[in-house]
N, C-alpha and C positions, 0 to 999 in steps of 0.2 A: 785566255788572259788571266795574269795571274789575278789575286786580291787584293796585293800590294797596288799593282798597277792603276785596276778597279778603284782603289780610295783614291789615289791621286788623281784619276781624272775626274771624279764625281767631285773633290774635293776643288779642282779649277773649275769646273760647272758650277759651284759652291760663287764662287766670287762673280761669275761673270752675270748668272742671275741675281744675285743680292744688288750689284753696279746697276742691274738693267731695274730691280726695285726700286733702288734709290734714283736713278732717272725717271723712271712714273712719278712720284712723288712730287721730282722737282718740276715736273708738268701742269700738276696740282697749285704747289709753290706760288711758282711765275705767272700762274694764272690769275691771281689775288689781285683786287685792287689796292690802291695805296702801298704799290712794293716800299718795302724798306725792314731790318730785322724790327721784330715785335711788333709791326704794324696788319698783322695776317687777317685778313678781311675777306673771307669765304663762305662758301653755302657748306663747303666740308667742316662736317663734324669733328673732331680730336678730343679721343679717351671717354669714359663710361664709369660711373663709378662700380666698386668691385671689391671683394671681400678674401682675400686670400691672407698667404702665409710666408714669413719670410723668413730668411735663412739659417734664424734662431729659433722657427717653429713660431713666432709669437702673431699674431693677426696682423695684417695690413690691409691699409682701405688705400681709396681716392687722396683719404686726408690727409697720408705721407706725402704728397706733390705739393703742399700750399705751406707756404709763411716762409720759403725762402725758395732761390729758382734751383731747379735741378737737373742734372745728365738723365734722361732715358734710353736705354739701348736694349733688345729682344737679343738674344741668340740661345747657345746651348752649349754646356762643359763639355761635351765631345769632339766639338769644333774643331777642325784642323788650324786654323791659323788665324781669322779673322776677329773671333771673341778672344782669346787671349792677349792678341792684340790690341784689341778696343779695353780693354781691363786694364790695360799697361799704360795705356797711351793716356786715359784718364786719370789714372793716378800718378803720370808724368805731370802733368797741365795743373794737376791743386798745387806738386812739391813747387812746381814753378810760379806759379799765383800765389803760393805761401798764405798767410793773409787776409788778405784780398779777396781770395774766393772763400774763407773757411767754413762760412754758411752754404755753402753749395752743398746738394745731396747728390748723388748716383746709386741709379738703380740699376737691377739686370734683371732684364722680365727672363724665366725659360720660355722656349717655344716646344720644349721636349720635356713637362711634367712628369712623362710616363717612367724614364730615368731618373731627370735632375729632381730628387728629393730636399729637402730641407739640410739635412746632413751632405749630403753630396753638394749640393750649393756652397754650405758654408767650408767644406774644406778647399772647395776652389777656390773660394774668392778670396780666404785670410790668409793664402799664399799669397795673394798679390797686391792684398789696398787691402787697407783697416777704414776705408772711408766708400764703398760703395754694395749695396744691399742688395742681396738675391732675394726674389720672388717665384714662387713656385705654388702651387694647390691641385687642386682638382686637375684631371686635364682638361674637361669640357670649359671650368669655370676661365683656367686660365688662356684658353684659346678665345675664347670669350672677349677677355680685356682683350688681347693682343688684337683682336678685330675691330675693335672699337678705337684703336690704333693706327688701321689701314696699313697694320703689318703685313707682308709678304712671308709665308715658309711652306713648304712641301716637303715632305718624306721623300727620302731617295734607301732605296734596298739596294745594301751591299751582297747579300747574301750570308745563307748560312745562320737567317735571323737577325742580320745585325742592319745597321742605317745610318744614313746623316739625314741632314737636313741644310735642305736650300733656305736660306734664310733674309731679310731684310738687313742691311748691313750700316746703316746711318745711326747718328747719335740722335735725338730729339733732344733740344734746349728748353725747359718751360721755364714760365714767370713764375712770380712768390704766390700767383693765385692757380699752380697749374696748369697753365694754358699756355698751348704751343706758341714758343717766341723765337727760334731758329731751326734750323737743324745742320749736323755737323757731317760730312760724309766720309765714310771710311776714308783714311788716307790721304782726309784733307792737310793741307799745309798746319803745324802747328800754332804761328803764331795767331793764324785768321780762325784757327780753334779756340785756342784762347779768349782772343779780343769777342768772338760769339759768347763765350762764358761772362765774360767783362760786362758786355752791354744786359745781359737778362740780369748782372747785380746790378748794374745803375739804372737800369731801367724803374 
């Protein structure tokens, strides 16, 4: 088999485990009492404070998540289609919100430190949004946060040295205090993307 091949199926294996993470999760979810968005009422814990670096090199804490609600999403610039996509699709939903959302933040945890550097972050991400902030540090540190997350990812070998990564594919929405208020899932409908964005601002 060749290696072209090899990526593309590792690369559908990509999506169909991050769907099957994002259905755990929503097992999690729906398990909540008092369903309804921002009312999450669980013994699950969501996020850890943490001390890393962001795509400018400059420190980021916990304390970038509070004083207005913001996009969460983990992946990795290597990504065949799924984080490029969620990079796009978020910075589709503010030009659309205009406004409206302009105090909303987006973040992009790596799940792949070992690559995605500070430099390498930020040439990804200023090709596509001027409004969503890569994360990156240590690798232990930032596998760390992303666990504290109840993120999903695993190393997949391509060969030859090289890899992807199975990854967690949903948006997280938090409140102005941080704290998980929705979550959006790859390839949800946009407007009900949106209107998730809408409600953590009037919330």
């Amino acid at each position: 088999m060749s290696k072209r091949m090899l990526t593309i199926l590792l690369g559908l294996s990509v999506g169909v485990l991050a769907i099957s993470a994002g259905l755990l999760l929503r097992v999690v979810w729906d398990g909540r009492s008092g369903a309804g968005a921002g009312s999450l009422a669980t013994s699950v814990e969501f996020g850890a404070p943490f001390s890393l670096v962001d795509h400018t090199g400059a420190e980021i804490t916990e304390a970038a998540f509070k004083g207005q609600p913001s996009l969460l999403f983990f992946g990795f610039t290597h990504c065949p289609e799924i984080c490029p996509t969620t990079v796009y699709d978020m910075e589709t939903w503010f030009q659309d919100l205009g406004p409206a959302a302009g105090d909303v933040e987006a973040f992009f945890v790596t799940v792949d430190p070992e690559r995605d550097t500070s430099e390498f972050l930020s040439d990804y991400l200023t090709a596509q949004s001027d409004r969503v902030t890569g994360i990156t540090g240590a690798p232990e540190d930032v596998w760390a946060m992303a666990r504290s997350w109840r993120v999903y990812w695993q190393k997949r070998p391509l060969g030859d040295g090289d890899y992807t990564l199975d990854h967690f594919a949903s948006i997280y929405v938090l409140d102005a205090d941080g704290k998980l208020f929705e979550k959006i899932s790859y390839g949800e409908d946009a407007e009900s993307a949106k209107a998730k964005i809408m409600a953590a601002v009037n919330s």
